[in-house]
C-alpha positions as CSV (number, residue, x, y, z in Angstrom):
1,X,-65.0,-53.4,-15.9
2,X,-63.8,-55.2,-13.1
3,X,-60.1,-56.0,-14.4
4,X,-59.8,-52.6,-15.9
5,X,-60.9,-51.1,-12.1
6,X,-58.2,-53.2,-10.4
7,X,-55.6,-52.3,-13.2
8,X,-56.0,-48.8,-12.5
9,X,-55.4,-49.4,-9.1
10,X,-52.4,-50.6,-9.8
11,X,-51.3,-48.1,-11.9
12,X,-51.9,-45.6,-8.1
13,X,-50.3,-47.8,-6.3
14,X,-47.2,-48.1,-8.8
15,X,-47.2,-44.2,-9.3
16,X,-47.6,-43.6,-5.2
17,X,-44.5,-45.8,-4.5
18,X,-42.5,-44.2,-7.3
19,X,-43.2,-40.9,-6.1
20,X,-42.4,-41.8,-2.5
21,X,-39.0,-43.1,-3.6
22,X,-38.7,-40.4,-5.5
23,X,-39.3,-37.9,-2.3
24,X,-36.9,-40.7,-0.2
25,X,-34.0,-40.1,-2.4
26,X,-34.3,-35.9,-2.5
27,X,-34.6,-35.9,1.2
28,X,-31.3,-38.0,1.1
29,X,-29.7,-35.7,-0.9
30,X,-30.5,-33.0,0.5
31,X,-29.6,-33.9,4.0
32,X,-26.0,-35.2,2.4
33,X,-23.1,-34.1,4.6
34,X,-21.0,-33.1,1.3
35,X,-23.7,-29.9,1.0
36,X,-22.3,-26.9,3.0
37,X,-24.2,-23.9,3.5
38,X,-23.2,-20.3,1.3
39,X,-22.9,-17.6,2.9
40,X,-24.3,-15.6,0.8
41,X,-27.7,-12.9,0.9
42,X,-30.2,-15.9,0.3
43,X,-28.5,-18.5,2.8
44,X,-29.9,-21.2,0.4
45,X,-27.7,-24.9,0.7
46,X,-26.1,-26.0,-2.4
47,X,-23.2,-27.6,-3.2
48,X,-20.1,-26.5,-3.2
49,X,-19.4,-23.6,-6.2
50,X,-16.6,-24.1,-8.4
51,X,-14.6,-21.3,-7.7
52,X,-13.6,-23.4,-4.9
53,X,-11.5,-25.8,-6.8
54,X,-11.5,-23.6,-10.1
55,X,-11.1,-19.5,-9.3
56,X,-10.6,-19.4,-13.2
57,X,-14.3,-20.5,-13.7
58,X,-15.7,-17.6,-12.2
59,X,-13.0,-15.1,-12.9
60,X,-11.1,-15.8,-15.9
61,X,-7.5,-15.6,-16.2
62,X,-7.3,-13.0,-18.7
63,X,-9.1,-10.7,-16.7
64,X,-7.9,-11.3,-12.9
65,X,-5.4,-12.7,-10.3
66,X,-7.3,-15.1,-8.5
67,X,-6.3,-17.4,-5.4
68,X,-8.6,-19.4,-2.5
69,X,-7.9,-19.6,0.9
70,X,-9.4,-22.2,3.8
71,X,-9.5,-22.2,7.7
72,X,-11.8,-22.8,10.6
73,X,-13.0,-19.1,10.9
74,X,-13.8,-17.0,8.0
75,X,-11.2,-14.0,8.5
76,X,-8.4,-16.8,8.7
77,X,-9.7,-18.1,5.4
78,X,-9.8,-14.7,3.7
79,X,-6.4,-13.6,5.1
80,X,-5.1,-17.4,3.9
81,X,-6.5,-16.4,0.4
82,X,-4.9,-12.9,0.1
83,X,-2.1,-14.9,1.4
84,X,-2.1,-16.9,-1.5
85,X,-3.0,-14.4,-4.1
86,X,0.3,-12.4,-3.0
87,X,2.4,-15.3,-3.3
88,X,1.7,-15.0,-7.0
89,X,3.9,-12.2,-6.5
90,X,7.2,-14.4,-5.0
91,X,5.9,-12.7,-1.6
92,X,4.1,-13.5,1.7
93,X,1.9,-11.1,3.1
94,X,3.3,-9.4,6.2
95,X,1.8,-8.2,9.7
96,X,0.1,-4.7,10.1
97,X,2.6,-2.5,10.5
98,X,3.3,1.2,10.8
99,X,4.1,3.3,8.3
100,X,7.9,5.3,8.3
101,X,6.8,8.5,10.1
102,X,8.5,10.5,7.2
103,X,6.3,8.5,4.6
104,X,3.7,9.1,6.8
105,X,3.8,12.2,6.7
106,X,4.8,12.5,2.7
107,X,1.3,10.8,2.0
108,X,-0.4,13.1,4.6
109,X,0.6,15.5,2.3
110,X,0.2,14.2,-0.7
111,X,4.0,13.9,-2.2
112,X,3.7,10.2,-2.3
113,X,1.4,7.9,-3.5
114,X,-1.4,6.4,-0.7
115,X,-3.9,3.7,-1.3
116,X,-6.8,2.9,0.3
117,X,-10.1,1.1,-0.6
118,X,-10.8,-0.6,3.1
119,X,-14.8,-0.6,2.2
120,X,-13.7,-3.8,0.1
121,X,-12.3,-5.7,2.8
122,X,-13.4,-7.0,6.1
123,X,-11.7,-4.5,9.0
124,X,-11.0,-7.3,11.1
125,X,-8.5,-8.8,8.4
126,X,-7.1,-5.0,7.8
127,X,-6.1,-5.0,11.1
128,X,-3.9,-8.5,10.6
129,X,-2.2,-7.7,7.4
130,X,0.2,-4.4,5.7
131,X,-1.8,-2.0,3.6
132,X,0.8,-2.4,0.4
133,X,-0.5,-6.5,0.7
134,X,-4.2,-5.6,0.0
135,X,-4.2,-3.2,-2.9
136,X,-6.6,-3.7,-5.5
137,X,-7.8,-7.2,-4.0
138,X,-11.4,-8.0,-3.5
139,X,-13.0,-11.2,-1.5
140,X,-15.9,-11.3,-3.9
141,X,-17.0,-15.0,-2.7
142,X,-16.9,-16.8,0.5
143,X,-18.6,-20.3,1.3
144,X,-18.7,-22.6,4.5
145,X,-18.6,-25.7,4.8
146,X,-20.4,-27.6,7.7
147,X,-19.2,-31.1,7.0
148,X,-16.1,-29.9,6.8
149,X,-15.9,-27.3,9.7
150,X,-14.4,-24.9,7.4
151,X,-14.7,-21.4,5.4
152,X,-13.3,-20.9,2.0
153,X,-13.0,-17.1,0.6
154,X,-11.8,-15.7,-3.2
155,X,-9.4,-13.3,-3.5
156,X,-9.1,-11.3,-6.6
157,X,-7.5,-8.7,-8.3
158,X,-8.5,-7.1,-11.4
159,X,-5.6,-6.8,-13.8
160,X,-7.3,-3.7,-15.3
161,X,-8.1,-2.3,-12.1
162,X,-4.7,-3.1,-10.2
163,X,-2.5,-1.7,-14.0
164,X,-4.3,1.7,-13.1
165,X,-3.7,1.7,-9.3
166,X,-0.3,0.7,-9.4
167,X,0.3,2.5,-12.9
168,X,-0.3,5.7,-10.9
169,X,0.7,5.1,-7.4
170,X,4.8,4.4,-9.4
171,X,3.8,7.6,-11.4
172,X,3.4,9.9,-7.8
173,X,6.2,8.2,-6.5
174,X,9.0,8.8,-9.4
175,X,8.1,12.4,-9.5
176,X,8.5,12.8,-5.8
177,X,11.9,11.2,-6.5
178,X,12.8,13.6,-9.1
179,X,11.5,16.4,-6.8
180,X,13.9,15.7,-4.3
181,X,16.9,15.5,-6.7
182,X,15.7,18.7,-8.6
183,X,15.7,20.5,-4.6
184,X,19.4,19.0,-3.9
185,X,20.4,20.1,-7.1
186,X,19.3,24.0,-6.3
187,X,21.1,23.7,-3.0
188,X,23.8,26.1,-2.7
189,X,25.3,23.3,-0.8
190,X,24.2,20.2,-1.9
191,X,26.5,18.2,0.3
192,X,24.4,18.8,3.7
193,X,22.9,16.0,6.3
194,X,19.5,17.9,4.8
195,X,20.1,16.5,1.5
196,X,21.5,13.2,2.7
197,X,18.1,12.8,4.7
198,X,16.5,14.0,1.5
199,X,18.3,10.9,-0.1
200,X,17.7,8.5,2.3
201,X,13.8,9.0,2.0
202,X,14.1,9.3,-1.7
203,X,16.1,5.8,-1.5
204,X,12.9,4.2,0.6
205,X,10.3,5.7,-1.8
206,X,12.5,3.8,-4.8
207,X,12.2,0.8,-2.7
208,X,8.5,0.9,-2.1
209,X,8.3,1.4,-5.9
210,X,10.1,-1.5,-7.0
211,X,7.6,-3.6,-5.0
212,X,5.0,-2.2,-7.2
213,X,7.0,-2.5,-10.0
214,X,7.4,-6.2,-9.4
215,X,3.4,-6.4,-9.3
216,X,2.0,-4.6,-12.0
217,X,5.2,-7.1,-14.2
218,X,3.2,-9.7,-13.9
219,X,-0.2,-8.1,-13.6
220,X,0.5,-6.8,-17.4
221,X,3.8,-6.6,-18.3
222,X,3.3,-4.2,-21.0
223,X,2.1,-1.6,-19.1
224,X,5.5,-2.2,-17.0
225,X,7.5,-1.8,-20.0
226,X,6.5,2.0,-19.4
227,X,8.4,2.1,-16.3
228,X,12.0,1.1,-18.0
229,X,13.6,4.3,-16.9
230,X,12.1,4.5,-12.9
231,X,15.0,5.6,-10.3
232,X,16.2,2.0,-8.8
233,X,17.3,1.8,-4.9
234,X,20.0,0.8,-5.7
235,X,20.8,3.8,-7.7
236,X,19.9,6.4,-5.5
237,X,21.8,4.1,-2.3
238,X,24.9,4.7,-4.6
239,X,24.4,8.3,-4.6
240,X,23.4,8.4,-0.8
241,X,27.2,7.0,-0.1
242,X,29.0,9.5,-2.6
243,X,27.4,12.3,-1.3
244,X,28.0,10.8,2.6
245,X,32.3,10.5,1.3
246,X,31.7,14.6,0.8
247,X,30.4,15.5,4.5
248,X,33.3,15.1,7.0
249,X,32.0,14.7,10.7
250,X,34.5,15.7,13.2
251,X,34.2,14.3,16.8
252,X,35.3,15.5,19.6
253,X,35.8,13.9,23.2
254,X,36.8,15.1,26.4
255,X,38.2,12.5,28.6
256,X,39.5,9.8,26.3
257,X,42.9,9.4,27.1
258,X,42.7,5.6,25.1
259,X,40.2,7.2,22.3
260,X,38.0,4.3,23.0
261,X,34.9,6.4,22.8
262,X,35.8,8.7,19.6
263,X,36.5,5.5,17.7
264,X,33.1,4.3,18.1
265,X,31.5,7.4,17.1
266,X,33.7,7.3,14.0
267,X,32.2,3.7,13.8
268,X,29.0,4.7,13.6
269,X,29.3,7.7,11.4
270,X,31.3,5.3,8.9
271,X,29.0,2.7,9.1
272,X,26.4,5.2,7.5
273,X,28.8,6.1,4.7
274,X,30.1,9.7,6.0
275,X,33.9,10.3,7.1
276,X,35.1,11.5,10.1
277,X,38.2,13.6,11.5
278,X,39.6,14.4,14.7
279,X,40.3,17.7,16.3
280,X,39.6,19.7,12.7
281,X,37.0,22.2,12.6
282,X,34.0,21.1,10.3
283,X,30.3,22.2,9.7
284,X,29.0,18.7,11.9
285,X,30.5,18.1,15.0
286,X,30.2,15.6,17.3
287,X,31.0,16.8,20.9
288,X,31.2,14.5,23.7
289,X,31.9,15.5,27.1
290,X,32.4,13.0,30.0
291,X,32.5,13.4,33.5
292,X,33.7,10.5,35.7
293,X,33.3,10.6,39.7
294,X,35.5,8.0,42.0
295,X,32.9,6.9,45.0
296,X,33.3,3.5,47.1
297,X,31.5,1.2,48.8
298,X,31.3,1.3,52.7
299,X,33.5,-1.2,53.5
300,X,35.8,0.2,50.7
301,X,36.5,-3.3,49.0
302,X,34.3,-1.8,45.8
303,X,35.2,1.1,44.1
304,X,32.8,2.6,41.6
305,X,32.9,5.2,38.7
306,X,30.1,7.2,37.9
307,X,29.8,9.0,34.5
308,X,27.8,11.2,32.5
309,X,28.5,11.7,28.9
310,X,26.4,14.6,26.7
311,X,26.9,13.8,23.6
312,X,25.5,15.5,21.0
313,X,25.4,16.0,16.8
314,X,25.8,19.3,15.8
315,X,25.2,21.7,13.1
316,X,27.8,24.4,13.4
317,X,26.3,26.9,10.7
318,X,22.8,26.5,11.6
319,X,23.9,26.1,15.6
320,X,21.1,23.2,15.5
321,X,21.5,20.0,17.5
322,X,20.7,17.3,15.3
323,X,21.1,14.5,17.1
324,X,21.5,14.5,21.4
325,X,22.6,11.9,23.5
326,X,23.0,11.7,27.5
327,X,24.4,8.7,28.9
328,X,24.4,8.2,32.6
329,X,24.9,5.2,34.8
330,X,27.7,3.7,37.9
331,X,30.0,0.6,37.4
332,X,31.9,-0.8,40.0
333,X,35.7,-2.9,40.2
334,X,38.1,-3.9,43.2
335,X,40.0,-0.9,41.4
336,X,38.7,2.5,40.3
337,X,40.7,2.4,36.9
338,X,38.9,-0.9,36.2
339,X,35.5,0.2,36.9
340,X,36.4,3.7,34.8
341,X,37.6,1.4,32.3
342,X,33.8,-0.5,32.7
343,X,32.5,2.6,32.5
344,X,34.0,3.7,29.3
345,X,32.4,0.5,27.6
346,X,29.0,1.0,28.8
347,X,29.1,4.7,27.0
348,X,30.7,3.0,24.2
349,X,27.8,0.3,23.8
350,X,25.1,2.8,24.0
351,X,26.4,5.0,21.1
352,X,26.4,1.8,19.2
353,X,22.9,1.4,20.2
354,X,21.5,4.0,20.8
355,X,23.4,7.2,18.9
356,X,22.9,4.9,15.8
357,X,18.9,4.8,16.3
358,X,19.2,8.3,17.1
359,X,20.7,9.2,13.9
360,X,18.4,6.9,11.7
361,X,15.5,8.9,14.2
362,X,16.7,12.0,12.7
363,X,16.8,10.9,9.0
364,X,13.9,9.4,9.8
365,X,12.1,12.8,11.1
366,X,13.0,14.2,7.3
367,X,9.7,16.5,6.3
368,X,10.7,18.8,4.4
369,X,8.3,18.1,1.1
């Protein structure tokens, strides 16, 4: 009884430092700096999911676009992983940005397509990235990792989900395009600054379309195929200029003895497609009148020329001012007719500059829907 007694005890004494080992190696493991913490509802630690090295695993190929993204802070790690999902597209993702005030204002009112699901994203990483970059993608999955000092999100997009969105955001779009070319062609006139602005908005709306275009290709290329006969920028561009050949712009300037400011108005207008004449009486006008004033300095050794110029595009049937532009400032030479010759440049830069983004305001201001 004796051996059997001290056999048994041996047996304990075996099983107790098994089971201590045993509780050793967990508390190893479990305190290994490979585990990082999830993120998700339970906060349990585990190891790192697969979905990290393997989005496929989790979200199969067949069904969705999938890409990770890693950084220090967790937005940076989701906006690294929309980041990469869009480069599926042969894109980067760009900066918030605002929208055209005319498309704006086409989606306030509901002749173009507008997207928005922001309940799926984080607002802090809406704020960072363009609207158009974040449709139909989801961060499903995020995960940190403390021995690494890093976040990790999943970005995905459904390909079911994103054929419908964009399926029916190109849909809107091409009928807004046909729309505007169905209004032009009612026109009494259809060669009109109107209808060129009409163009020039249609023209963007075909851009923004052929982004989408390029997306739902490879998010299911059959569903593309549908789209073989959408309106192309390009297209609509080439209208834009053979409708611009068929509106004549005449400008007129008062003192220009060397046409030096008429022949950058003619530059501008001609940089925008349209032709211009001189002295002829056509529907747009450009009138510029300038008024230059001799002053000098005290000691007389400067002399300056001061100018105003009130320039202004104008629509002689409708008597609207389309596009206005006052231009004041004082340049000073050894000899007037150098600084009026200063003068006549500094007018001449700002309708470069300024008459230009002026104009583009104007086409830009296009709400007629």
């Amino acid at each position: 009884m004796s051996k059997m007694k001290c056999h048994c005890r041996t047996l304990i004494r075996k099983s107790l430092v098994v089971s201590i080992l045993v509780s050793l190696c967990l508390a190893g493991c479990g305190s290994s700096e490979n585990v990082a913490k999830a993120s998700g509802s339970s906060g349990k630690s585990k190891g790192m999911p697969d979905w990290v090295t393997g989005p496929s695993s989790a979200y199969p190929k067949a069904d969705y676009l999938t890409a990770t993204g890693s950084a220090a802070e967790k937005k940076s790690a989701e906006i690294d992983a929309i980041n990469e999902l869009v480069s599926i597209f042969g894109q980067k993702i760009t900066s918030a940005s605002a929208t055209s005030r005319r498309m704006e204002m086409a989606q306030k009112a509901g002749a173009v397509a507008d997207y928005s699901d922001e309940a799926k994203l984080d607002q802090a990483v809406l704020r960072e990235v363009n609207q158009d970059d974040v449709i139909a993608v989801e961060i499903p999955e995020f995960f940190e990792s403390k021995s690494e000092g890093k976040w990790y999100a999943l970005a995905v997009m459904s390909r079911e989900k994103g054929t419908q969105i964009y399926s029916s955001m190109i849909e809107k779009n091409q009928k807004e395009i046909d729309s505007i070319f169905s209004q032009i062609k009612a026109s009494k006139d259809p060669n009109t600054m109107l209808n060129f602005s009409r163009l020039d908005f249609a023209e963007e709306v075909a851009r923004t379309n052929e982004g989408y275009l390029k997306r739902l290709t490879i998010l299911n290329p059959p569903a593309a195929q549908n789209f073989a006969s959408l309106s192309t920028p390009v297209q609509i561009h080439k209208n834009k200029m053979e409708m611009a050949a068929k509106i004549p712009v005449c400008v007129q300037v008062d003192e220009d003895s060397d046409g030096r400011i008429a022949k950058t108005f003619q530059e501008v207008m001609t940089s925008f497609g349209f032709n211009t004449t001189l002295g002829s009486n056509e529907r747009y006008v450009i009138s510029c009148k300038n008024h230059f004033t001799e002053s000098a300095s005290s000691n007389e050794k400067t002399k300056f020329c001061e100018y105003v110029a009130e320039c202004a595009l104008n629509d002689t049937f409708s008597g609207e001012t389309l596009v206005p532009l006052s231009i004041t400032g004082r340049e000073g030479s050894p000899t007037y007719q150098n600084a009026e010759i200063r003068a006549k440049q500094k007018i001449s830069a700002k309708i470069k500059g300024d008459f230009a983004r002026s104009f583009e305001n104007y086409l830009g201001d296009f709400t007629a829907f």
